[in-house]
N, C-alpha and C positions, 0 to 999 in steps of 0.2 A: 833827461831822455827825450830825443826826439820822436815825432811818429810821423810813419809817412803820411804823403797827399794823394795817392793814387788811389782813385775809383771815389776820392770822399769830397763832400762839399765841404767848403767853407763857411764859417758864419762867425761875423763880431756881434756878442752880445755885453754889453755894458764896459766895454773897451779891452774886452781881453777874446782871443782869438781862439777858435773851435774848431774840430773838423765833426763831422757828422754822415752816417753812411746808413742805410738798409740792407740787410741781409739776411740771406736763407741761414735758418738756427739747422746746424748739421747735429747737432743733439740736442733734441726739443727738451722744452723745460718743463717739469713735473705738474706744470698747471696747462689747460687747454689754453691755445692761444694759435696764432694765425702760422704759423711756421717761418714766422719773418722777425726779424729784432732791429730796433734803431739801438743805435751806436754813437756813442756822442765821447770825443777828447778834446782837452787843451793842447795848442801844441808844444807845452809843455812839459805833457805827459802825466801831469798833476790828479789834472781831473778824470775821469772816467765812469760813465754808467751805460748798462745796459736795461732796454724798456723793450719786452718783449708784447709784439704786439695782436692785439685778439683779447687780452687775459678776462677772464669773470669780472665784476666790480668788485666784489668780495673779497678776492685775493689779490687783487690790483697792487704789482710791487715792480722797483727797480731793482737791479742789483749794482752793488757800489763798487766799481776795480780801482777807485784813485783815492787820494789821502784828501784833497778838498773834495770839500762836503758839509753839507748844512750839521751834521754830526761829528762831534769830534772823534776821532781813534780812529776812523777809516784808514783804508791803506794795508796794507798785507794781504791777511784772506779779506774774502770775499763779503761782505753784508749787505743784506736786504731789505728795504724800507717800503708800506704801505706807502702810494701815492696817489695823488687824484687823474683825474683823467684828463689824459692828454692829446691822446690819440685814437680815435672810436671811426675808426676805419682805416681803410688800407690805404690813404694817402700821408705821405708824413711832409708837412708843410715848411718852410724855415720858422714861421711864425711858432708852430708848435713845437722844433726844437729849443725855440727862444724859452717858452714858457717853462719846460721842461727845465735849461738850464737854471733859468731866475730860481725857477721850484726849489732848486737842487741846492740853491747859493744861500738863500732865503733864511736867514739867522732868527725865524719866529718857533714856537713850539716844536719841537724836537720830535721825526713820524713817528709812528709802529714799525718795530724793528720785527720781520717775522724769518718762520725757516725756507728752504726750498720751494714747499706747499703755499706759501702765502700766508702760512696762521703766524699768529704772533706769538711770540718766544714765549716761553712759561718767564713767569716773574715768580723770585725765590720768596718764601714767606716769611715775613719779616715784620 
């Protein structure tokens, strides 16, 4: 699947190709955050997250719409992963979408998988 280029930047990071975009979240996400989201795909249509920006540290999460992912089973619905901080103001830099995708590609410890809220999922007990 393609996606389009209109309205979005471009960026190569580690030789595979992105597009990246800022936008007004027309239905804000269940945690306090700046009313704006970075947007980040391959244009391959593979990868996809969304990183709502403002969030608390606390609940600090992306949400995952593509099947790559530093997580395996991504892809269909939706998941969302505690993240560190990438962007702590209202500029989003290409350096910071870099970091952002490396974070994302990044095959070390496996995040916090939480809900909506930012909390992290109940773990069944075992």
């Amino acid at each position: 699947m393609s996606v389009s280029r209109k309205g979005k930047r471009p960026i190569s990071v580690d030789g595979r190709q992105y597009l990246w975009w800022v936008s007004q979240d027309w239905e804000p996400p269940y945690v306090p955050s700046a009313g704006t989201s970075l947007t980040i795909v391959d244009t391959s249509g593979e990868f996809g997250v969304e990183y709502h920006l403002g969030q608390p540290s606390d609940v600090r999460h992306l949400v995952v719409t593509g099947s790559r992912f530093r997580v395996s089973g991504c892809g269909g619905r939706h998941r969302r992963f505690l993240c560190p901080i990438v962007v702590d103001g209202p500029a989003v830099t290409p350096s910071t979408v870099a970091e952002l995708i490396r974070w994302a590609m990044d095959r070390g410890e496996d995040p916090v998988e939480v809900n909506y809220l930012g909390l992290p999922l109940s773990q069944p007990a075992g």
